[in-house]
PDB file of N, CA, C and O in Angstrom:
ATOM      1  N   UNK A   1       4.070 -16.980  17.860  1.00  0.00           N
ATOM      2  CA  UNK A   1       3.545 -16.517  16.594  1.00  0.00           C
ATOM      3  C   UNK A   1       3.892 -15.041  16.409  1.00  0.00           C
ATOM      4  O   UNK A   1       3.769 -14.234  17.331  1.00  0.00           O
ATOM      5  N   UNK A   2       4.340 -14.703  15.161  1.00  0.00           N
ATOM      6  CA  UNK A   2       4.862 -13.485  14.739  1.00  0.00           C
ATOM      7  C   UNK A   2       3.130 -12.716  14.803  1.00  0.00           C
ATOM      8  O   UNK A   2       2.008 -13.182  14.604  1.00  0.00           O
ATOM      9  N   UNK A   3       3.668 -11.283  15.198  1.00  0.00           N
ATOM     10  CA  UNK A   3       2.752  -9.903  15.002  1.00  0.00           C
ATOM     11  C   UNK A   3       2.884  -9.707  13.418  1.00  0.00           C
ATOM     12  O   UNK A   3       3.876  -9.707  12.690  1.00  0.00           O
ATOM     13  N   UNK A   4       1.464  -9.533  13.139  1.00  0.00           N
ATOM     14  CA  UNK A   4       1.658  -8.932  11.613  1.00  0.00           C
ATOM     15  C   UNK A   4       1.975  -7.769  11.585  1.00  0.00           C
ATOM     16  O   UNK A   4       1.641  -7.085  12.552  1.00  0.00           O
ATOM     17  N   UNK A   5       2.765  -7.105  10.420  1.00  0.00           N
ATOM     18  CA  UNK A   5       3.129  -5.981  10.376  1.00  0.00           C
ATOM     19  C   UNK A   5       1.918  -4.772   9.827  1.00  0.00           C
ATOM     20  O   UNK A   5       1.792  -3.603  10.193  1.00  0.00           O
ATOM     21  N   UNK A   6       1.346  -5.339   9.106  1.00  0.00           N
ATOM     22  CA  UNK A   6      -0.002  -4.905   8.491  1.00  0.00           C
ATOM     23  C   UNK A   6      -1.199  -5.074   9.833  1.00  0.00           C
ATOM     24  O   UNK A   6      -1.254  -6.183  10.364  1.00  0.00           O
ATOM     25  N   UNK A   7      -2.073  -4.032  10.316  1.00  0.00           N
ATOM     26  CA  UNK A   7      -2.704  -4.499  11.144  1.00  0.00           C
ATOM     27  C   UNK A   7      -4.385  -3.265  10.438  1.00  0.00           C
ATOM     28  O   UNK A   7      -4.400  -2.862   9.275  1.00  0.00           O
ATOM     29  N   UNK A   8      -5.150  -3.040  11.112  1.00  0.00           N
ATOM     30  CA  UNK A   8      -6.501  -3.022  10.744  1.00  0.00           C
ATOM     31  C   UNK A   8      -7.731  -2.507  11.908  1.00  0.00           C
ATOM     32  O   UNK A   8      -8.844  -3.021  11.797  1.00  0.00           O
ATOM     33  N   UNK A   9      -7.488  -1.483  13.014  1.00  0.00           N
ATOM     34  CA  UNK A   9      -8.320  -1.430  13.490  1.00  0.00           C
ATOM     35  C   UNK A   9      -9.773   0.263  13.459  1.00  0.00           C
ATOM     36  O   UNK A   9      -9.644   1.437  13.112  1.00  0.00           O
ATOM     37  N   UNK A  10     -10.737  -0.386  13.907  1.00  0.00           N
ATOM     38  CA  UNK A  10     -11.940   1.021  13.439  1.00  0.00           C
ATOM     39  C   UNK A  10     -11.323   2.367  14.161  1.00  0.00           C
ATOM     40  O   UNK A  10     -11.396   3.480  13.642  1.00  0.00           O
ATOM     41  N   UNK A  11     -10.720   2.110  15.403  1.00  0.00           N
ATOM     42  CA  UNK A  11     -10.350   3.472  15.963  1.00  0.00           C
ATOM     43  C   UNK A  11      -8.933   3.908  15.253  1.00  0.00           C
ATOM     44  O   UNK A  11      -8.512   4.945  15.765  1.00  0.00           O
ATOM     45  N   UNK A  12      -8.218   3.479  14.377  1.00  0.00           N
ATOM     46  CA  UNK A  12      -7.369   4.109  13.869  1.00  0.00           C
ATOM     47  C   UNK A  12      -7.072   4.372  12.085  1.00  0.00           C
ATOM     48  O   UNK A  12      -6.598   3.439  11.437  1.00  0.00           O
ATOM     49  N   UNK A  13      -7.261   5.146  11.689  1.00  0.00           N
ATOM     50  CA  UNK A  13      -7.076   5.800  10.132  1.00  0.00           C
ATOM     51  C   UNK A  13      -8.585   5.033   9.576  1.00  0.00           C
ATOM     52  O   UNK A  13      -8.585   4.516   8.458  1.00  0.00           O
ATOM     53  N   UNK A  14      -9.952   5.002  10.512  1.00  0.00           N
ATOM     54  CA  UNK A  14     -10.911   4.573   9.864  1.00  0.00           C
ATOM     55  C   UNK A  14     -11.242   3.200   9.657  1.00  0.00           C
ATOM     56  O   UNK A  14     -12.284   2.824   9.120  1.00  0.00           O
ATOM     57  N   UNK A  15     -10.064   2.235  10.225  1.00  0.00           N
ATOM     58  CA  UNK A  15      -9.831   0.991   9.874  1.00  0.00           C
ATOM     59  C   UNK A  15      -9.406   0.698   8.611  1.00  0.00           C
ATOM     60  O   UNK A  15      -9.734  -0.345   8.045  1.00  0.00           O
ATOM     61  N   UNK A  16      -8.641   1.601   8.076  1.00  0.00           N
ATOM     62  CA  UNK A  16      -7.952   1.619   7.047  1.00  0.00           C
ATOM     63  C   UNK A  16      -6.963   0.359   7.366  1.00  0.00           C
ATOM     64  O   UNK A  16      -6.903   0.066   8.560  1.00  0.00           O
ATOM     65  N   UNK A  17      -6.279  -0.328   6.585  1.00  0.00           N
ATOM     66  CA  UNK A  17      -5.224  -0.763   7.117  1.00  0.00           C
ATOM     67  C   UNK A  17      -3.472  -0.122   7.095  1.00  0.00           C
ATOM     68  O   UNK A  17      -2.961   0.290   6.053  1.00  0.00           O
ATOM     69  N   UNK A  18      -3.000  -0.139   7.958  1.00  0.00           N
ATOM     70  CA  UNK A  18      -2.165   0.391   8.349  1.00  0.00           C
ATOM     71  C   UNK A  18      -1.041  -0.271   9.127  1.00  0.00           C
ATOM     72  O   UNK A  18      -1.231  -1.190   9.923  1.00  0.00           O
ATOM     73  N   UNK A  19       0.804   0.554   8.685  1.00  0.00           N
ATOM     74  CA  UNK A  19       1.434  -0.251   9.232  1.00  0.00           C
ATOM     75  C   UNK A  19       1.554  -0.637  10.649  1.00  0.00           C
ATOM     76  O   UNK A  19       1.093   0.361  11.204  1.00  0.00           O
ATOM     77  N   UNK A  20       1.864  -1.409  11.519  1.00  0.00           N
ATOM     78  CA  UNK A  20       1.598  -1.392  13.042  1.00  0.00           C
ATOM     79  C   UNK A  20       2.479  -0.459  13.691  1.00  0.00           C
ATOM     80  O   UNK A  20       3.640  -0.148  13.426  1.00  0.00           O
ATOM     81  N   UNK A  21       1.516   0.011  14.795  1.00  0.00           N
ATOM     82  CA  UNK A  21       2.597   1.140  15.689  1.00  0.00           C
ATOM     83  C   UNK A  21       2.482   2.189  14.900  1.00  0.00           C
ATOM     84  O   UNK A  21       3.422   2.922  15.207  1.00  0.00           O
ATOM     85  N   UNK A  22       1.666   2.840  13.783  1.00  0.00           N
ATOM     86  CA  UNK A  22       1.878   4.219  12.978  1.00  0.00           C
ATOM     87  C   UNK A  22       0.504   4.286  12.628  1.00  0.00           C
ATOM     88  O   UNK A  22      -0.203   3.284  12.740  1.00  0.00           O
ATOM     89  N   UNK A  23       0.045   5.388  12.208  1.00  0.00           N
ATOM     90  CA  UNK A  23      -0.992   5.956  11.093  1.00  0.00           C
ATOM     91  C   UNK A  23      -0.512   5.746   9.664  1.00  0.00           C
ATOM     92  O   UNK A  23      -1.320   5.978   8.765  1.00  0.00           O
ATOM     93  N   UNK A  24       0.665   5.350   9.369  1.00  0.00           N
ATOM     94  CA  UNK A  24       0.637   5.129   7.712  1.00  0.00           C
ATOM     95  C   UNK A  24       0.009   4.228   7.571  1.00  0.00           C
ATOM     96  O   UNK A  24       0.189   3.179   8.190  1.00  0.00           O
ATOM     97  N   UNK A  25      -0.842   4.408   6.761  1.00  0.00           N
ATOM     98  CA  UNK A  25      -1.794   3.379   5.643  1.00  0.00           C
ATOM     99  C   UNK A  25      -1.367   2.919   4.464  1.00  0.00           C
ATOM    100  O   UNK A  25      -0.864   3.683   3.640  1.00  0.00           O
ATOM    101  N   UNK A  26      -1.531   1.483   4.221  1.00  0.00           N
ATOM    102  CA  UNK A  26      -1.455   0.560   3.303  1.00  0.00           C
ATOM    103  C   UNK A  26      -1.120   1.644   1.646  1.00  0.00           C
ATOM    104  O   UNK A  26      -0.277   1.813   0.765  1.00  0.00           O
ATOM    105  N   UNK A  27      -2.281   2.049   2.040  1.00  0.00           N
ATOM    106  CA  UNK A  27      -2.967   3.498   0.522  1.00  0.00           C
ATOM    107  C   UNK A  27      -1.683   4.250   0.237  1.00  0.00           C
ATOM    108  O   UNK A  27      -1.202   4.344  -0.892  1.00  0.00           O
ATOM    109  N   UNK A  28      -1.010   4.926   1.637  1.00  0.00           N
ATOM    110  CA  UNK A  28      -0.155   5.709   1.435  1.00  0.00           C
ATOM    111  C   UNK A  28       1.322   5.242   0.707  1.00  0.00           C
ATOM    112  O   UNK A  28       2.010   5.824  -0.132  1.00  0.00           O
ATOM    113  N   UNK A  29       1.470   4.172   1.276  1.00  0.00           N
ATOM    114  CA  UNK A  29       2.429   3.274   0.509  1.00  0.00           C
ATOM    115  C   UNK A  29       3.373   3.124  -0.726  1.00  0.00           C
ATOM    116  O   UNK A  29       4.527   3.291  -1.121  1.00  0.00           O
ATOM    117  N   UNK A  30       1.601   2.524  -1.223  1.00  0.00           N
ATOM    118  CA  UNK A  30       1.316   2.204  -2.823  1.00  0.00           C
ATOM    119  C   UNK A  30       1.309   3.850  -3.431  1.00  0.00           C
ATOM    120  O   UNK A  30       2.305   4.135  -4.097  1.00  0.00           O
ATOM    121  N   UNK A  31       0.423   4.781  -3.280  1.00  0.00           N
ATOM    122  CA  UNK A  31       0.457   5.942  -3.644  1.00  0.00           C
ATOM    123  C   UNK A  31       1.578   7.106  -3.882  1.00  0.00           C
ATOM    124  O   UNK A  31       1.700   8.044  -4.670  1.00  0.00           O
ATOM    125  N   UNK A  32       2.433   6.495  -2.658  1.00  0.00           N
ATOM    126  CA  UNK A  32       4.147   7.034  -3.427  1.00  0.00           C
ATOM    127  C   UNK A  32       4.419   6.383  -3.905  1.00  0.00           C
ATOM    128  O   UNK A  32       4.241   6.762  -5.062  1.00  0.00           O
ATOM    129  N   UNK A  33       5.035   4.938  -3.927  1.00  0.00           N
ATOM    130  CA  UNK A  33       5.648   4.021  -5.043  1.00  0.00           C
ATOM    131  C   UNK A  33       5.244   4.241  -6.587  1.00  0.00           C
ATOM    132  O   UNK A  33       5.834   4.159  -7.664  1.00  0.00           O
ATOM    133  N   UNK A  34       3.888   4.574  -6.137  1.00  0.00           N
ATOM    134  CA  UNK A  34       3.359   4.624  -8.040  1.00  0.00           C
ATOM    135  C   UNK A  34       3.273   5.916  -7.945  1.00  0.00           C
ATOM    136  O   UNK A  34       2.741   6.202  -9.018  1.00  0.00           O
ATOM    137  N   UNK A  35       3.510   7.324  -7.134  1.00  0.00           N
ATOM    138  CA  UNK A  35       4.207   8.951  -7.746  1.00  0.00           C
ATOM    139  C   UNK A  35       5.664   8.521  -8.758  1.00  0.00           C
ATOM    140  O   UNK A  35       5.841   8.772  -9.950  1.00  0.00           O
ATOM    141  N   UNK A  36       6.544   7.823  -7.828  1.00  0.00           N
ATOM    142  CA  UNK A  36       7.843   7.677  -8.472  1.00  0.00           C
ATOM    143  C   UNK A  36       8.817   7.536  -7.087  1.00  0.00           C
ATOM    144  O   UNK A  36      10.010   7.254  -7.196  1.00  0.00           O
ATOM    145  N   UNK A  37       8.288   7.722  -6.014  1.00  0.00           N
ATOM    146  CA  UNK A  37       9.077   7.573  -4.794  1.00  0.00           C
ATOM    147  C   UNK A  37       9.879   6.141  -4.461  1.00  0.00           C
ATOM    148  O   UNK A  37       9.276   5.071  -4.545  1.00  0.00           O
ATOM    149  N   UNK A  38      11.085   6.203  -4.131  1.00  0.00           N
ATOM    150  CA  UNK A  38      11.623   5.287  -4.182  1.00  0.00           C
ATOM    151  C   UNK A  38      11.578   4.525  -2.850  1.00  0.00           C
ATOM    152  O   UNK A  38      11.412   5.296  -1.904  1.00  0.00           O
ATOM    153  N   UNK A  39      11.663   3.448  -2.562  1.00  0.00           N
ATOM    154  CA  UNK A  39      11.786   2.694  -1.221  1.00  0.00           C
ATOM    155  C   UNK A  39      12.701   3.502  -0.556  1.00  0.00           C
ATOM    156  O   UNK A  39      12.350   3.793   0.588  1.00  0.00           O
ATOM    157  N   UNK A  40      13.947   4.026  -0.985  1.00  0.00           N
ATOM    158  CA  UNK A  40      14.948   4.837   0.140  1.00  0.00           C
ATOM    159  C   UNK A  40      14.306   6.399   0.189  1.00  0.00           C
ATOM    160  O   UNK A  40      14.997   7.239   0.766  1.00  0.00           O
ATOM    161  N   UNK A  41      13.557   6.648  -0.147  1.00  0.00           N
ATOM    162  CA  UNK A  41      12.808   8.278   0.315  1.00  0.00           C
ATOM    163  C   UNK A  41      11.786   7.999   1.152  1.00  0.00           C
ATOM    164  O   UNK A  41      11.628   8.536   2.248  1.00  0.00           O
ATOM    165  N   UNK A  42      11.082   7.174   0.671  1.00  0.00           N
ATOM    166  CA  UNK A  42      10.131   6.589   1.898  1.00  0.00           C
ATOM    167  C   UNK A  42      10.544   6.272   2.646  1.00  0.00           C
ATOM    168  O   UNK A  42       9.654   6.180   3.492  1.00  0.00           O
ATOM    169  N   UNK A  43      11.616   5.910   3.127  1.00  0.00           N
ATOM    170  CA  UNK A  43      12.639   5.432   4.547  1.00  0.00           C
ATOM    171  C   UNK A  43      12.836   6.846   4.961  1.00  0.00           C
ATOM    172  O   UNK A  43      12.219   7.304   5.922  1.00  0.00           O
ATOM    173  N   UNK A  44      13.848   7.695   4.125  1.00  0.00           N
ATOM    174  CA  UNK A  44      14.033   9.043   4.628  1.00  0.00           C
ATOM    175  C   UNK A  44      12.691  10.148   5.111  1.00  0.00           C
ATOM    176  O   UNK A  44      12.835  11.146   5.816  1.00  0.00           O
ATOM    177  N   UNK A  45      11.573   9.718   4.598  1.00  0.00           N
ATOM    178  CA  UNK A  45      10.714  10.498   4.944  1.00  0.00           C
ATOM    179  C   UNK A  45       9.727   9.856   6.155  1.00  0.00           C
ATOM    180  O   UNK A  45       8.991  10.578   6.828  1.00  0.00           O
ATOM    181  N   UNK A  46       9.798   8.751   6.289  1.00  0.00           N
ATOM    182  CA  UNK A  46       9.336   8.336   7.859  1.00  0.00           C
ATOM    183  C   UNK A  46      10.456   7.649   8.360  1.00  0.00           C
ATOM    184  O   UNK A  46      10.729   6.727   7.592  1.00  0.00           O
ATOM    185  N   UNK A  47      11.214   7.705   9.313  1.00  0.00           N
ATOM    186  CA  UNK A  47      12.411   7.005   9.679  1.00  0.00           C
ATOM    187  C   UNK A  47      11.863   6.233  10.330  1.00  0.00           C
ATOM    188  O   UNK A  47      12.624   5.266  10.306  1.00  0.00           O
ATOM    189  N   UNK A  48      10.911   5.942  11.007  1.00  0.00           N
ATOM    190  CA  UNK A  48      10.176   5.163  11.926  1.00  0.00           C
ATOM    191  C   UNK A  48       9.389   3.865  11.428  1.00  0.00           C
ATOM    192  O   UNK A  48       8.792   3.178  12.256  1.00  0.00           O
ATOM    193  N   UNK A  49       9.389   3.533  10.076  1.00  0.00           N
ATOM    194  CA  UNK A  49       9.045   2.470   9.579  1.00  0.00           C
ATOM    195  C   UNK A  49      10.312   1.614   8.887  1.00  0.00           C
ATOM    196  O   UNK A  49      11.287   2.317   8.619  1.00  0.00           O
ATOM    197  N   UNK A  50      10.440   0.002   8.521  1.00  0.00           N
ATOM    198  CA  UNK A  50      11.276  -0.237   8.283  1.00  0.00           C
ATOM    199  C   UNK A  50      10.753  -0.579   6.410  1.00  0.00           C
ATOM    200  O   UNK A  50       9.706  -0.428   5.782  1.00  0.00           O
ATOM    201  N   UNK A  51      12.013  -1.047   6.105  1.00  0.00           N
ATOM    202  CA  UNK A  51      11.943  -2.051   4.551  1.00  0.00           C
ATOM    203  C   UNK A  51      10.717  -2.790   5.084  1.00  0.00           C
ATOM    204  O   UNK A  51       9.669  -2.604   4.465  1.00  0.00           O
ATOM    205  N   UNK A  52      10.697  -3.571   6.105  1.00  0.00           N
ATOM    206  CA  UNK A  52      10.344  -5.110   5.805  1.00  0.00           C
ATOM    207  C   UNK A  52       8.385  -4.280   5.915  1.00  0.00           C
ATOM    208  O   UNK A  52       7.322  -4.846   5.663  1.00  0.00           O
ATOM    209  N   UNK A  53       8.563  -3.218   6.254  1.00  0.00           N
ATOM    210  CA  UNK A  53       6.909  -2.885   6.473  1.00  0.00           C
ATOM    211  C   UNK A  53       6.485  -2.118   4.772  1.00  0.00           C
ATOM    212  O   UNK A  53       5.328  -2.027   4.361  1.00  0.00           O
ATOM    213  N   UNK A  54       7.237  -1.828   4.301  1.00  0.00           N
ATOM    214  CA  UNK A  54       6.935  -1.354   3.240  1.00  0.00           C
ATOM    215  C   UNK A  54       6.849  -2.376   2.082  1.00  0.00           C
ATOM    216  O   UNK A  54       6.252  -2.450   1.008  1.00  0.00           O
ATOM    217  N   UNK A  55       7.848  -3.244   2.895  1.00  0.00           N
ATOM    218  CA  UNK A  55       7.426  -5.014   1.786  1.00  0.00           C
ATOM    219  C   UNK A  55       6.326  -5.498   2.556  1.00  0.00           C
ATOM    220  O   UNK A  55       5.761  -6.353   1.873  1.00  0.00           O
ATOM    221  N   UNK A  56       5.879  -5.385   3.421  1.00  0.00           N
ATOM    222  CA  UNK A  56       4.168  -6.433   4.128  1.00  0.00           C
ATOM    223  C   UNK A  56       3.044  -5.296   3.572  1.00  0.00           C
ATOM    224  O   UNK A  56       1.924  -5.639   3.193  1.00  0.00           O
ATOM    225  N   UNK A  57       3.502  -3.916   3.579  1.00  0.00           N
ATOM    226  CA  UNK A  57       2.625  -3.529   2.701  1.00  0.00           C
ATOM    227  C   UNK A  57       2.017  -3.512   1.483  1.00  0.00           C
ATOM    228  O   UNK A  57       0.832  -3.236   1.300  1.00  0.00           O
ATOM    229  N   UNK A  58       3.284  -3.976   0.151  1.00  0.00           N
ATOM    230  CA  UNK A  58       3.287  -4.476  -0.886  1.00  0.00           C
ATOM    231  C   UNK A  58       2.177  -5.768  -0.770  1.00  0.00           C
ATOM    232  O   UNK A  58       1.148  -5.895  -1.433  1.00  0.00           O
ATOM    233  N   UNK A  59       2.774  -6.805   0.414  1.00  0.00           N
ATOM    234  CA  UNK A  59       2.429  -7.962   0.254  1.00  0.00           C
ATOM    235  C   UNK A  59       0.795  -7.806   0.724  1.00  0.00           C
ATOM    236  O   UNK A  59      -0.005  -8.484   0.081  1.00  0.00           O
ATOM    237  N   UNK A  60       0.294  -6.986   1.762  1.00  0.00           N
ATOM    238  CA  UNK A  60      -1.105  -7.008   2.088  1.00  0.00           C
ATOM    239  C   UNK A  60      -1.623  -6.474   0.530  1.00  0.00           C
ATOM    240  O   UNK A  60      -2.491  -7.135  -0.041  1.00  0.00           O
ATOM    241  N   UNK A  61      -1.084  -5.320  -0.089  1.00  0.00           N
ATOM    242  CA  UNK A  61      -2.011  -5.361  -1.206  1.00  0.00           C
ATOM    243  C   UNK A  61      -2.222  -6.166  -2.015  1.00  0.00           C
ATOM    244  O   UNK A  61      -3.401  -6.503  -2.130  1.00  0.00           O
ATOM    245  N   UNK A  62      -1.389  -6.700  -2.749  1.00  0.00           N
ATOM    246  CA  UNK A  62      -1.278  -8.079  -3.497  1.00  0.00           C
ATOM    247  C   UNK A  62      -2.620  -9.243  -3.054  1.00  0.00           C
ATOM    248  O   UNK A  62      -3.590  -9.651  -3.693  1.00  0.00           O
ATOM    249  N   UNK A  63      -2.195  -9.474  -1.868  1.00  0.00           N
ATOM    250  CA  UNK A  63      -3.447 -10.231  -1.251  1.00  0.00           C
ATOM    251  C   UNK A  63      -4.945  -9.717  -1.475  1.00  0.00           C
ATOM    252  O   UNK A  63      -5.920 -10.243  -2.010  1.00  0.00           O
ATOM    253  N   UNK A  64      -4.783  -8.729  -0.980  1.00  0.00           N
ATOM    254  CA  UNK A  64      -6.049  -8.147  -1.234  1.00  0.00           C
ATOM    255  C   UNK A  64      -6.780  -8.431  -2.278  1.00  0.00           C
ATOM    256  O   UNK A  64      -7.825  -9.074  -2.371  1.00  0.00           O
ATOM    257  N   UNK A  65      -6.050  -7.821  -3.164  1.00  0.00           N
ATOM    258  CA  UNK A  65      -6.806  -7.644  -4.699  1.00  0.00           C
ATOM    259  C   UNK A  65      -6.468  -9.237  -5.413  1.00  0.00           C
ATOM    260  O   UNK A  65      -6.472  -9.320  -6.641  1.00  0.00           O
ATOM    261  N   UNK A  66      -6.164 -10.540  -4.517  1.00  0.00           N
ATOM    262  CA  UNK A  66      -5.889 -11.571  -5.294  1.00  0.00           C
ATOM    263  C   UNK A  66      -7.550 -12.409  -5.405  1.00  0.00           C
ATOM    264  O   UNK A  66      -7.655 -13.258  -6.290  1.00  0.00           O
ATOM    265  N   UNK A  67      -8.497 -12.198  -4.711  1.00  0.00           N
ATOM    266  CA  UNK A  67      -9.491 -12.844  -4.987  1.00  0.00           C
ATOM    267  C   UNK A  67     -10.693 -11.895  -5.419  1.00  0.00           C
ATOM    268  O   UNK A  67     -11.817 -12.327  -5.674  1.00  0.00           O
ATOM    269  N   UNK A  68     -10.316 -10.495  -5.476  1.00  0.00           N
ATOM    270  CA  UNK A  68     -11.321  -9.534  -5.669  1.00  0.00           C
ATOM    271  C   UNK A  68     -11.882  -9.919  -7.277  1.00  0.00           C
ATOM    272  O   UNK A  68     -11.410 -10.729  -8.074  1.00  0.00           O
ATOM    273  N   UNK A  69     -13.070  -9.012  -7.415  1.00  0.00           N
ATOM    274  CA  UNK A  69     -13.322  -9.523  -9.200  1.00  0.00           C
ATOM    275  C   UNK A  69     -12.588  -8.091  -9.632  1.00  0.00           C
ATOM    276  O   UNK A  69     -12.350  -7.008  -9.096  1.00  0.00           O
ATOM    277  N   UNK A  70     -12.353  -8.789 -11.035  1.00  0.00           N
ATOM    278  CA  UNK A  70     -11.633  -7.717 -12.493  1.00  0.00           C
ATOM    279  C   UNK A  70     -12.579  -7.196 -12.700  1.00  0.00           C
ATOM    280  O   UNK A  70     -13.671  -7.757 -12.793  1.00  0.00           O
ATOM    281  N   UNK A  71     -12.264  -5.381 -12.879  1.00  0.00           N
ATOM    282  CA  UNK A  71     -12.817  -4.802 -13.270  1.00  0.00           C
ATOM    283  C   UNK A  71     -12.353  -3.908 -14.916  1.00  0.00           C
ATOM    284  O   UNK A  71     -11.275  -3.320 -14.823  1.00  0.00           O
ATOM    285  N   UNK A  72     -12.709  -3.844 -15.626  1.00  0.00           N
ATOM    286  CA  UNK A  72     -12.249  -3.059 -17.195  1.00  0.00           C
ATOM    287  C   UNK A  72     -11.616  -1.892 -16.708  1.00  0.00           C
ATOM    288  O   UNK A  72     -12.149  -1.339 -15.746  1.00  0.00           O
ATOM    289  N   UNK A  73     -10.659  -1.446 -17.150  1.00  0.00           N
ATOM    290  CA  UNK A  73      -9.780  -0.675 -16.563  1.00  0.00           C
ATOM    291  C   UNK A  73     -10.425   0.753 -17.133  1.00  0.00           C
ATOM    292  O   UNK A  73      -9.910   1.756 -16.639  1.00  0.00           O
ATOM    293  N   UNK A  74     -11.526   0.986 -18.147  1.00  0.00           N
ATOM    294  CA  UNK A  74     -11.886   1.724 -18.959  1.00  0.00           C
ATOM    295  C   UNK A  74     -11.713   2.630 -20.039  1.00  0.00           C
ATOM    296  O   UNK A  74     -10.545   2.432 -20.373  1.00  0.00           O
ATOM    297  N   UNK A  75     -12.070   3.300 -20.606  1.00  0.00           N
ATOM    298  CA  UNK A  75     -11.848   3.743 -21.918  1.00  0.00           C
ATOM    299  C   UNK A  75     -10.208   4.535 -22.325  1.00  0.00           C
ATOM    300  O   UNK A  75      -9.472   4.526 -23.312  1.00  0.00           O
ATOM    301  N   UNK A  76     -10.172   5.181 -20.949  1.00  0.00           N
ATOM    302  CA  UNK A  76      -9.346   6.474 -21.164  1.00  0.00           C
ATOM    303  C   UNK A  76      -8.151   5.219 -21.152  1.00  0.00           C
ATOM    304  O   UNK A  76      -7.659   5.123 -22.277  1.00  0.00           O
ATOM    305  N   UNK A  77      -7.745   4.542 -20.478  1.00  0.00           N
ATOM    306  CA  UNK A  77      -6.835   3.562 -19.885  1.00  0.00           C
ATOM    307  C   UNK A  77      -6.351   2.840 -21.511  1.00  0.00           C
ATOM    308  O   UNK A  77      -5.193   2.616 -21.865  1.00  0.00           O
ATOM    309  N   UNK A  78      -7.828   2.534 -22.445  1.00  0.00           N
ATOM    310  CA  UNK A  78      -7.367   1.522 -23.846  1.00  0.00           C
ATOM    311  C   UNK A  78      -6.818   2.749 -24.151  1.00  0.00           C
ATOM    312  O   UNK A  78      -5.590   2.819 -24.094  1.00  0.00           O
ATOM    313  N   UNK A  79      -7.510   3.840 -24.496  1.00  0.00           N
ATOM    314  CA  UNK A  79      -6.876   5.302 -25.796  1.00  0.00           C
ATOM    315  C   UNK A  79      -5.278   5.421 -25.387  1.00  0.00           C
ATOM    316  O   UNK A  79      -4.522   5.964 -26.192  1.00  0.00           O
ATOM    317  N   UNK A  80      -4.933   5.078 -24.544  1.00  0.00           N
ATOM    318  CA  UNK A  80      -3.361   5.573 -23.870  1.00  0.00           C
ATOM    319  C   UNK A  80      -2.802   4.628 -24.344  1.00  0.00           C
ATOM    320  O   UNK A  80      -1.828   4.840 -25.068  1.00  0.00           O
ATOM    321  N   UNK A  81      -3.322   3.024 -24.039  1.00  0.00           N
ATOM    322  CA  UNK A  81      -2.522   1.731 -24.459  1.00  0.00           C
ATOM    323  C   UNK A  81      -1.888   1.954 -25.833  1.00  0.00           C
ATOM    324  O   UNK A  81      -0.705   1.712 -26.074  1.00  0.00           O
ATOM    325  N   UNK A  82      -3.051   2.588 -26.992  1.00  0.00           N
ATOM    326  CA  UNK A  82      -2.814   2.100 -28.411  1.00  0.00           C
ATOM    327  C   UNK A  82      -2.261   3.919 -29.093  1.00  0.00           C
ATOM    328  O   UNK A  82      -2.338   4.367 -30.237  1.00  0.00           O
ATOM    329  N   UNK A  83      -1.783   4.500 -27.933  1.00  0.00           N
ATOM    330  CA  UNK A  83      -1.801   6.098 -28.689  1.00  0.00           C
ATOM    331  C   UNK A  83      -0.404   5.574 -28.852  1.00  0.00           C
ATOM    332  O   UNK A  83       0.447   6.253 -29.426  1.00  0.00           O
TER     333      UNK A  83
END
Protein backbone atom coordinates (compact mmCIF):
# COMPACT_ATOMS: atom_id res chain seq x y z
CA UNK A 1 0.00 0.00 0.00
CA UNK A 2 1.16 3.41 -1.18
CA UNK A 3 2.26 6.25 1.67
CA UNK A 4 0.03 9.17 1.33
CA UNK A 5 1.62 12.13 0.28
CA UNK A 6 -0.61 14.39 2.39
CA UNK A 7 -0.03 13.31 6.00
CA UNK A 8 -1.40 15.04 9.45
CA UNK A 9 0.35 14.76 12.65
CA UNK A 10 -0.16 17.03 16.35
CA UNK A 11 3.67 17.29 16.76
CA UNK A 12 4.19 18.82 13.43
CA UNK A 13 2.84 22.41 11.94
CA UNK A 14 0.02 21.92 14.78
CA UNK A 15 -1.42 19.00 12.94
CA UNK A 16 -1.96 21.07 10.22
CA UNK A 17 -1.85 18.92 7.31
CA UNK A 18 1.16 18.83 5.54
CA UNK A 19 3.22 17.48 2.69
CA UNK A 20 5.15 14.25 3.97
CA UNK A 21 8.80 14.54 4.95
CA UNK A 22 8.39 18.68 5.14
CA UNK A 23 6.66 21.44 7.20
CA UNK A 24 4.83 22.71 4.08
CA UNK A 25 1.25 22.80 4.78
CA UNK A 26 -1.68 21.98 2.71
CA UNK A 27 -2.62 26.12 3.52
CA UNK A 28 0.65 27.07 2.09
CA UNK A 29 0.00 25.50 -1.17
CA UNK A 30 -3.34 26.78 -1.98
CA UNK A 31 -2.22 30.30 -0.66
CA UNK A 32 0.41 30.72 -3.43
CA UNK A 33 -1.56 29.21 -6.22
CA UNK A 34 -4.35 31.70 -5.45
CA UNK A 35 -1.30 34.86 -4.93
CA UNK A 36 -0.63 34.00 -8.69
CA UNK A 37 2.34 31.57 -8.13
CA UNK A 38 2.76 29.19 -10.62
CA UNK A 39 3.33 25.32 -10.10
CA UNK A 40 7.03 25.92 -11.64
CA UNK A 41 7.97 28.70 -8.85
CA UNK A 42 6.70 26.63 -6.28
CA UNK A 43 9.06 23.89 -7.54
CA UNK A 44 11.84 26.57 -7.76
CA UNK A 45 11.17 27.80 -4.41
CA UNK A 46 11.16 24.43 -2.47
CA UNK A 47 13.17 22.02 -4.63
CA UNK A 48 12.47 19.38 -2.19
CA UNK A 49 8.85 18.78 -2.96
CA UNK A 50 7.63 17.26 -6.15
CA UNK A 51 4.52 18.05 -8.87
CA UNK A 52 2.81 15.01 -7.72
CA UNK A 53 2.74 16.64 -3.91
CA UNK A 54 1.50 19.81 -4.99
CA UNK A 55 -1.25 17.78 -7.00
CA UNK A 56 -2.18 15.50 -3.53
CA UNK A 57 -2.27 18.79 -2.10
CA UNK A 58 -4.81 20.18 -4.52
CA UNK A 59 -6.45 16.80 -4.17
CA UNK A 60 -6.53 16.73 -0.08
CA UNK A 61 -8.22 20.11 -0.36
CA UNK A 62 -10.86 19.31 -2.72
CA UNK A 63 -11.70 16.42 -0.41
CA UNK A 64 -11.86 18.27 2.37
CA UNK A 65 -14.22 20.84 1.59
CA UNK A 66 -16.34 18.04 -0.48
CA UNK A 67 -18.69 17.15 2.42
CA UNK A 68 -18.22 20.32 4.53
CA UNK A 69 -21.54 22.65 4.66
CA UNK A 70 -21.82 25.94 2.20
CA UNK A 71 -21.30 28.81 3.62
CA UNK A 72 -22.60 32.53 1.82
CA UNK A 73 -19.59 33.82 0.60
CA UNK A 74 -20.89 37.35 1.95
CA UNK A 75 -21.67 40.74 1.11
CA UNK A 76 -18.37 42.23 0.01
CA UNK A 77 -17.88 38.94 -2.32
CA UNK A 78 -21.88 39.80 -4.16
CA UNK A 79 -20.79 43.92 -4.49
CA UNK A 80 -17.59 42.67 -6.56
CA UNK A 81 -19.69 39.93 -8.53
CA UNK A 82 -22.21 42.66 -9.96
CA UNK A 83 -19.64 45.90 -9.92
Amino acid sequence: MEEPLIVSDPNIMVGKPVIRGTRITVELILRKLAAGQTVEQILEDYPHISRADIKAALEFAAESVRFDHVYPAGQASNERATA
